[in-house]
C-alpha positions, 0 to 999 in steps of 0.5 A: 500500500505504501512505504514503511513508516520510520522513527522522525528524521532530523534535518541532517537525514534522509526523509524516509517517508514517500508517498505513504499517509504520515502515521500519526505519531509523525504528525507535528507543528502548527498552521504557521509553520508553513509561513517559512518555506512558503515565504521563503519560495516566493520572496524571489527577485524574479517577482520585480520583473513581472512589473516588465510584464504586466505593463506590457499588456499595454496598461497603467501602474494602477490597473497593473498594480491591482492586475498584480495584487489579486492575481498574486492573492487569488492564486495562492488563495487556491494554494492554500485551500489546496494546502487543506487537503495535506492536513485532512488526508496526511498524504502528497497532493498528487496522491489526494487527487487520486480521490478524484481521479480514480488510483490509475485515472490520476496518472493525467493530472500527475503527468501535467504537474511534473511537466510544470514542476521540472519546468519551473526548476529548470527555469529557476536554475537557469535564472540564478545561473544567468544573474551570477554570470551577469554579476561576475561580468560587472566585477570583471571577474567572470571567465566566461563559461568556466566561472558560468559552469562553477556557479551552475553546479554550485547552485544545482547541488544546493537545491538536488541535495535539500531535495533529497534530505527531504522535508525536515532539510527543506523546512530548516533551509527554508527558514535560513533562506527566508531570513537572509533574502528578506534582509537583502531584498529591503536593502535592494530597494533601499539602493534602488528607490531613488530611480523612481520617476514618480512622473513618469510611471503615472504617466502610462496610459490606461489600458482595457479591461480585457487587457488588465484581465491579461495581466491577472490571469498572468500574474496567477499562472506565474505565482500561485497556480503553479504552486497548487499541486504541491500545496499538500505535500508542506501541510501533510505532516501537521496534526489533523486537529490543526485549524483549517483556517490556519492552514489556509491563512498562513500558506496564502500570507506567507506566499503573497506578502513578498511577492506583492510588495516586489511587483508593485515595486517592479512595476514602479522601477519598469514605469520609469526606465524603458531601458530597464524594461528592455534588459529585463526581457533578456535577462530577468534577474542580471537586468537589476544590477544595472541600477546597484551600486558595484559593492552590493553586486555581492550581496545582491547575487546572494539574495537571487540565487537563495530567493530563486533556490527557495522555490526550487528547492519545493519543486524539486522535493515535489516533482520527486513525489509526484514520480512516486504516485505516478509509479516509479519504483524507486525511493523518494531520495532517488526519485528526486535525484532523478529530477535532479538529474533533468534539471540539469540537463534542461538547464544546460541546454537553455544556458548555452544552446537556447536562442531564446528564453521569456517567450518560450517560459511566458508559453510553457506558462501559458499552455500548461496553466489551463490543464492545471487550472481544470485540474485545480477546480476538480481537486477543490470540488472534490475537497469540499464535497469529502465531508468525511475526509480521505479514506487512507488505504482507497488510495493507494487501492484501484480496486477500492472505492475510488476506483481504477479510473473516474473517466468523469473527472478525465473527460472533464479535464480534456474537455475544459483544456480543449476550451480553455486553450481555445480561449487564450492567444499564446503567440510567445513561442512557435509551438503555441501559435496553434491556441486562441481558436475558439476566440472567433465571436470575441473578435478572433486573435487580434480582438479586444479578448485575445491576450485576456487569457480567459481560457485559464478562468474558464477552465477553473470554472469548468474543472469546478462546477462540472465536477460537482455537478456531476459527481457530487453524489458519488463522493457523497457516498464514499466512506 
C-alpha cells in the first residue's frame, strides 16, 4: 500500500517517508509553520520583473498594480485551500487527487504537474545561473563559461541535495533562506528607490479591461497556480486537529506578502526606465544590477540565487513525489535525484544552446496553466464535497472505492483544456501559435479578448462546477 513508516528524521537525514499517509505519531507543528518555506519560495527577485510584464499588456501602474495584487492573492488563495487537503488526508497532493481521479485515472493530472514542476526548476536554475554570470561580468571577474559552469553546479547541488534530505532539510533551509533574502531584498530597494520617476510611471496610459484581465490571469499562472499541486505535500505532516483556517491563512500570507510588495515595486522601477524594461526581457534577474551600486553586486547575487533556490528547492522535493504516485519504483531520495538529474540537463541546454528564453517560459506558462487550472477546480470540488475526509488505504487501492479510473473527472479535464486553450492567444513561442481558436465571436486573435487569457478562468470554472455537478453524489457516498 505504501512505504514503511520510520522513527522522525532530523534535518541532517534522509526523509524516509514517500508517498505513504504520515502515521500519526509523525504528525507535528502548527498552521504557521508553513509561513517559512512558503515565504521563503516566493520572496524571489524574479517577482520585480513581472512589473516588465504586466505593463506590457499595454496598461497603467494602477490597473497593473491591482492586475498584480489579486492575481498574486487569488492564486495562492487556491494554494492554500489546496494546502487543506495535506492536513485532512496526511498524504502528497498528487496522491489526494487520486480521490478524484480514480488510483490509475490520476496518472493525467500527475503527468501535467511534473511537466510544470521540472519546468519551473529548470527555469529557476537557469535564472540564478544567468544573474551570477551577469554579476561576475560587472566585477570583471567572470571567465566566461568556466566561472558560468562553477556557479551552475554550485547552485544545482544546493537545491538536488535539500531535495533529497527531504522535508525536515527543506523546512530548516527554508527558514535560513527566508531570513537572509528578506534582509537583502529591503536593502535592494533601499539602493534602488531613488530611480523612481514618480512622473513618469503615472504617466502610462490606461489600458482595457480585457487587457488588465491579461495581466491577472498572468500574474496567477506565474505565482500561485503553479504552486497548487504541491500545496499538500508542506501541510501533510501537521496534526489533523490543526485549524483549517490556519492552514489556509498562513500558506496564502506567507506566499503573497513578498511577492506583492516586489511587483508593485517592479512595476514602479519598469514605469520609469524603458531601458530597464528592455534588459529585463533578456535577462530577468542580471537586468537589476544595472541600477546597484558595484559593492552590493555581492550581496545582491546572494539574495537571487537563495530567493530563486527557495522555490526550487519545493519543486524539486515535489516533482520527486509526484514520480512516486505516478509509479516509479524507486525511493523518494532517488526519485528526486532523478529530477535532479533533468534539471540539469534542461538547464544546460537553455544556458548555452537556447536562442531564446521569456517567450518560450511566458508559453510553457501559458499552455500548461489551463490543464492545471481544470485540474485545480476538480481537486477543490472534490475537497469540499469529502465531508468525511480521505479514506487512507482507497488510495493507494484501484480496486477500492475510488476506483481504477473516474473517466468523469478525465473527460472533464480534456474537455475544459480543449476550451480553455481555445480561449487564450499564446503567440510567445512557435509551438503555441496553434491556441486562441475558439476566440472567433470575441473578435478572433487580434480582438479586444485575445491576450485576456480567459481560457485559464474558464477552465477553473469548468474543472469546478462540472465536477460537482456531476459527481457530487458519488463522493457523497464514499466512506
Amino acid at each position: 500500500m505504501s512505504e514503511p513508516i520510520r522513527p522522525e528524521a532530523s534535518a541532517t537525514s534522509i526523509e524516509v517517508n514517500g508517498i505513504n499517509v504520515i502515521a500519526e505519531d509523525e504528525r507535528k507543528g502548527e498552521p504557521r509553520d508553513l509561513f517559512m518555506p512558503w515565504f521563503a519560495a516566493n520572496i524571489s527577485i524574479l517577482a520585480i520583473p513581472y512589473g516588465v510584464w504586466l505593463l506590457g499588456f499595454g496598461i497603467s501602474f494602477w490597473q497593473a498594480t491591482i492586475a498584480g495584487v489579486l492575481g498574486v492573492i487569488a492564486s495562492f488563495l487556491l494554494v492554500g485551500f489546496s494546502s487543506l487537503a495535506g492536513k485532512v488526508g496526511s498524504a502528497p497532493t498528487m496522491i489526494l487527487s487520486r480521490a478524484a481521479f480514480g488510483v490509475r485515472g490520476n496518472a493525467l493530472p500527475s503527468v501535467i504537474g511534473y511537466l510544470i514542476l521540472v519546468g519551473w526548476e529548470i527555469v529557476l536554475v537557469t535564472l540564478a545561473t544567468l544573474a551570477t554570470n551577469t554579476v561576475l561580468g560587472r566585477l570583471g571577474w567572470s571567465t566566461g563559461n568556466v566561472s558560468m559552469i562553477i556557479s551552475f553546479l554550485i547552485i544545482a547541488a544546493i537545491i538536488m541535495a535539500a531535495g533529497i534530505l527531504g522535508f525536515d532539510a527543506i523546512m530548516k533551509v527554508q527558514t535560513w533562506i527566508t531570513w537572509a533574502t528578506a534582509v537583502l531584498t529591503v536593502v535592494y530597494i533601499a539602493l534602488t528607490v531613488s530611480h523612481i520617476n514618480l512622473a513618469n510611471v503615472m504617466a502610462i496610459p490606461a489600458g482595457s479591461f480585457q487587457a488588465v484581465l491579461g495581466a491577472l490571469v498572468l500574474a496567477m499562472t506565474g505565482f500561485g497556480l503553479s504552486w497548487a499541486n504541491s500545496a499538500s505535500d508542506y501541510s501533510r505532516y501537521l496534526p489533523r486537529t490543526s485549524s483549517s483556517s490556519g492552514v489556509v491563512a498562513w500558506t496564502t500570507f506567507g506566499a503573497s506578502v513578498a511577492p506583492i510588495v516586489l511587483v508593485i515595486y517592479g512595476l514602479l522601477l519598469a514605469g520609469s526606465d524603458e531601458k530597464l524594461s528592455e534588459a529585463v526581457n533578456l535577462d530577468p534577474i542580471g537586468a537589476l544590477t544595472a541600477i546597484l551600486p558595484l559593492w552590493f553586486l555581492i550581496p545582491f547575487v546572494i539574495v537571487a540565487i537563495l530567493g530563486l533556490v527557495g522555490g526550487a528547492v519545493l519543486d524539486i522535493y515535489s516533482s520527486g513525489l509526484t514520480l512516486l504516485a505516478l509509479g516509479l519504483p524507486v525511493k523518494r531520495w532517488q526519485a528526486a535525484a532523478l529530477d535532479g538529474v533533468l534539471m540539469v540537463i534542461g538547464t544546460i541546454y537553455i544556458v548555452w544552446f537556447a536562442q531564446n528564453f521569456i517567450g518560450p517560459f511566458q508559453a510553457f506558462l501559458i499552455t500548461l496553466g489551463v490543464p492545471l487550472a481544470v485540474w485545480v477546480g476538480i481537486f477543490l470540488a472534490d475537497l469540499m464535497l469529502r465531508r468525511q475526509g480521505y479514506h487512507d488505504e482507497a488510495l493507494f487501492d484501484a480496486k477500492g472505492p475510488y476506483g481504477s479510473v473516474n473517466w468523469t473527472s478525465v473527460i472533464l479535464m480534456v474537455v475544459g483544456s480543449v476550451i480553455g486553450w481555445g480561449l487564450v492567444t499564446n503567440t510567445m513561442a512557435s509551438f503555441t501559435q496553434w491556441q486562441g481558436y475558439l476566440l472567433g465571436p470575441l473578435g478572433g486573435k487580434e480582438g479586444p479578448w485575445a491576450y485576456s487569457n480567459l481560457g485559464v478562468l474558464v477552465a477553473i470554472l469548468i474543472g469546478f462546477f462540472g465536477y460537482w455537478a456531476l459527481c457530487g453524489r458519488r463522493v457523497r457516498q464514499q466512506p
